[in-house]
C-alpha positions as CSV (number, residue, x, y, z in Angstrom):
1,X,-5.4,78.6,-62.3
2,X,-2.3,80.2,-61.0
3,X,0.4,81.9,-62.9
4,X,3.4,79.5,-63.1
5,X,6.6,80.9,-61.3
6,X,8.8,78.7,-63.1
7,X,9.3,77.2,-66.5
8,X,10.9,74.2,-68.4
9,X,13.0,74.6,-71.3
10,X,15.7,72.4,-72.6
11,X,19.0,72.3,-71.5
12,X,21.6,74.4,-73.7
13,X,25.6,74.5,-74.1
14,X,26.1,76.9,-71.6
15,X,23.8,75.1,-68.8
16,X,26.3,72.2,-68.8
17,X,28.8,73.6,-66.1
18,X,26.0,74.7,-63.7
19,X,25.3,70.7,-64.0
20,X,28.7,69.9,-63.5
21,X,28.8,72.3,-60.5
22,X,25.5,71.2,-58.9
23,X,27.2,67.2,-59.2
24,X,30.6,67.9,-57.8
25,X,29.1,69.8,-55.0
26,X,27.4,67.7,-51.9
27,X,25.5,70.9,-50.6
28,X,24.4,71.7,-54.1
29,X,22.9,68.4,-55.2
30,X,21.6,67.9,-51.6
31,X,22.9,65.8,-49.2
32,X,20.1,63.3,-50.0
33,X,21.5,63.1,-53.7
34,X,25.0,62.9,-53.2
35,X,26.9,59.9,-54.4
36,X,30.6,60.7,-54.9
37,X,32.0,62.2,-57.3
38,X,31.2,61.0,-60.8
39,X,32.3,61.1,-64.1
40,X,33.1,65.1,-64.9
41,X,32.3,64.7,-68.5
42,X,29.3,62.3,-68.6
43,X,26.9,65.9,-68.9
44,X,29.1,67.1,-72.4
45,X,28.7,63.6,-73.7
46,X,25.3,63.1,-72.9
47,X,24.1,66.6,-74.1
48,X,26.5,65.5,-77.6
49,X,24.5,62.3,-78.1
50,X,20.9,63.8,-78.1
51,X,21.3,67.2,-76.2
52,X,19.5,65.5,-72.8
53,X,16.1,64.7,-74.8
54,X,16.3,60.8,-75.0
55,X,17.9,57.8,-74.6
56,X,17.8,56.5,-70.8
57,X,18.0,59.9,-68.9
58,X,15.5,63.1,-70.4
59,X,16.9,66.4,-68.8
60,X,15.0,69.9,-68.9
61,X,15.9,72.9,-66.9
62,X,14.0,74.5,-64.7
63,X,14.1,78.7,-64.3
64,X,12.1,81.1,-62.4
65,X,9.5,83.6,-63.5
66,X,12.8,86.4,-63.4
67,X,15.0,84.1,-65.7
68,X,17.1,82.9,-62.7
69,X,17.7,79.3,-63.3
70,X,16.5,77.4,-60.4
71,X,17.8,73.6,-61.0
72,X,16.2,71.3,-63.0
73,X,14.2,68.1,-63.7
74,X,15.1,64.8,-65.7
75,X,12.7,61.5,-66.4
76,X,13.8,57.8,-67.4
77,X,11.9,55.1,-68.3
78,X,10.3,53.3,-65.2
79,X,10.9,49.1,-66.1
80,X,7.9,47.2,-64.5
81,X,5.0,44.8,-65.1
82,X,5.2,43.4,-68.4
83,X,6.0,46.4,-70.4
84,X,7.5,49.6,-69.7
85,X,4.6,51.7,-68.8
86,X,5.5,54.7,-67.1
87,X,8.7,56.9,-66.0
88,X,10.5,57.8,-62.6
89,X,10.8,61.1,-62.4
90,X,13.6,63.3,-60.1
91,X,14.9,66.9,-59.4
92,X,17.3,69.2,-58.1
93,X,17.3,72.8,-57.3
94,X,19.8,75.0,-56.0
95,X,20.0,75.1,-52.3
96,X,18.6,78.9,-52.5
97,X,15.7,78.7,-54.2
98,X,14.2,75.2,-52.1
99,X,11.5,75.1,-49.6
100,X,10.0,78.2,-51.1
101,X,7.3,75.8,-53.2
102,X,9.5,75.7,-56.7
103,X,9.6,71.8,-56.1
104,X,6.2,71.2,-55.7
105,X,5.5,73.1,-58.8
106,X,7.8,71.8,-60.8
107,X,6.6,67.7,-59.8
108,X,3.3,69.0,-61.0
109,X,4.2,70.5,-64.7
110,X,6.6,67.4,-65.1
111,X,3.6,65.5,-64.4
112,X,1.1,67.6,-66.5
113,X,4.0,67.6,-69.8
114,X,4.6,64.0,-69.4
115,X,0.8,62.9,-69.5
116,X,-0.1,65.3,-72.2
117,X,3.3,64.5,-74.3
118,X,3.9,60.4,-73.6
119,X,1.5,57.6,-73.9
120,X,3.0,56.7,-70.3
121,X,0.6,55.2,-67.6
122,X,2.4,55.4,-64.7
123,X,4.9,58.9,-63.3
124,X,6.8,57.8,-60.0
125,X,9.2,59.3,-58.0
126,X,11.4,57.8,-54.9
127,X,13.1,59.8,-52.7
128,X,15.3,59.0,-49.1
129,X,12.9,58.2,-45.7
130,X,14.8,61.1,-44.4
131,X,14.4,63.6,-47.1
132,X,11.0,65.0,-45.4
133,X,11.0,68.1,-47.4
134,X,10.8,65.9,-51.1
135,X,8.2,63.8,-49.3
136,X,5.8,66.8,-48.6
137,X,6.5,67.9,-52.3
138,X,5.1,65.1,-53.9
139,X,2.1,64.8,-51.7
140,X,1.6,68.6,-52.3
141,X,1.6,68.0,-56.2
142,X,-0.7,65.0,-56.2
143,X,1.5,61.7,-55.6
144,X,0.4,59.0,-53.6
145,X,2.9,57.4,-51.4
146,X,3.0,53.7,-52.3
147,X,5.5,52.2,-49.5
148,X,9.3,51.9,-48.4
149,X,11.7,49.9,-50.3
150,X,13.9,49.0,-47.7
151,X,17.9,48.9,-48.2
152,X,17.6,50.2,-51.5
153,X,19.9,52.8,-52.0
154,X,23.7,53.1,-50.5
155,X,25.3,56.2,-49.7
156,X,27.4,57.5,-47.3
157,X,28.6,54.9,-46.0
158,X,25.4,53.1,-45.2
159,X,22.4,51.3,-47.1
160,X,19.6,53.7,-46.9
161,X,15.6,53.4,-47.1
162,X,14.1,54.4,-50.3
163,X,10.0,55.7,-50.3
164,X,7.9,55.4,-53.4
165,X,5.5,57.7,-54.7
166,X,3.2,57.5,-57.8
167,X,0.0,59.0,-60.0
168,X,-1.6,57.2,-62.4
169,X,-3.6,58.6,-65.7
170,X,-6.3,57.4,-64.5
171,X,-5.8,59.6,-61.5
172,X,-4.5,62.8,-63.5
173,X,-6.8,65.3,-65.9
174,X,-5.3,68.2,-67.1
175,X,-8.1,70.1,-66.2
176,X,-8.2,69.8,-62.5
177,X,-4.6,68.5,-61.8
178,X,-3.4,70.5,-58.7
């Protein structure tokens, strides 16, 4: 097994203006993410109620191997079939530190803590039919593509193409997940 380059930890006081930064910023978010502006306080009140562990949005932040804090990575529940089985997963990382493989590792210990740490049957992820570089991520760390939800998603300007990723538990074993 290979030494992890990066690690999760939870998400502190002083993490909540590189948040804010990272939302009010199209090039920081990624172009694929951005949806307007947004409420600049939603992070403080969020991280008041249950300091980003719970409720409909789970938060963690991800740093590097040298302490540099490279984005991070947040879960919610996923709502299908007849119960909720599962969670959709996403992530963000500064603009510097992407395409150098920190998002494919990152997919893969979010998938490894939520399996070991949640009853949850189902982790899936969707991403935009043009963002190419999240699409290679996920099939690097072990997500099967499921399809294209068509016209899901608006932003700028236009209704946009969403595609679907998932692993099952029945797919997943902590001892030989990628």
């Amino acid at each position: 097994m290979t030494t992890a380059r990066i690690r999760f930890r939870p998400v502190t006081e002083d993490d909540l203006d590189a948040l804010d930064a990272m939302f009010a910023d199209p090039e920081s978010i990624g172009v694929h993410n951005w949806q307007g502006f947004t409420d600049p306080r939603r992070w403080r009140r969020l991280f008041e109620e249950n300091g980003l562990l719970g409720g409909d949005r789970w938060v963690l932040m991800v740093d590097t191997e040298a302490g540099e804090n490279a984005g991070f990575v947040s879960w919610r529940p996923a709502h299908g079939g007849s119960i909720d089985t599962g969670w959709e997963i996403g992530i963000s990382l500064w603009p510097r530190l992407r395409g150098q493989g920190y998002g494919t590792e990152a997919h893969r210990q979010l998938v490894r803590y939520l399996f070991t740490n949640t009853p949850a049957n189902r982790i899936q992820a969707m991403t935009d039919a043009e963002n190419h570089a999240e699409q290679r991520a996920l099939e690097k760390a072990g997500f099967t593509r499921e399809g294209v939800l068509r016209g899901y998603t608006f932003r700028a300007g236009a209704w946009r193409d969403e595609v679907l990723y998932s692993v099952l538990r029945s797919e997943w074993s902590s001892s030989r997940w990628p």
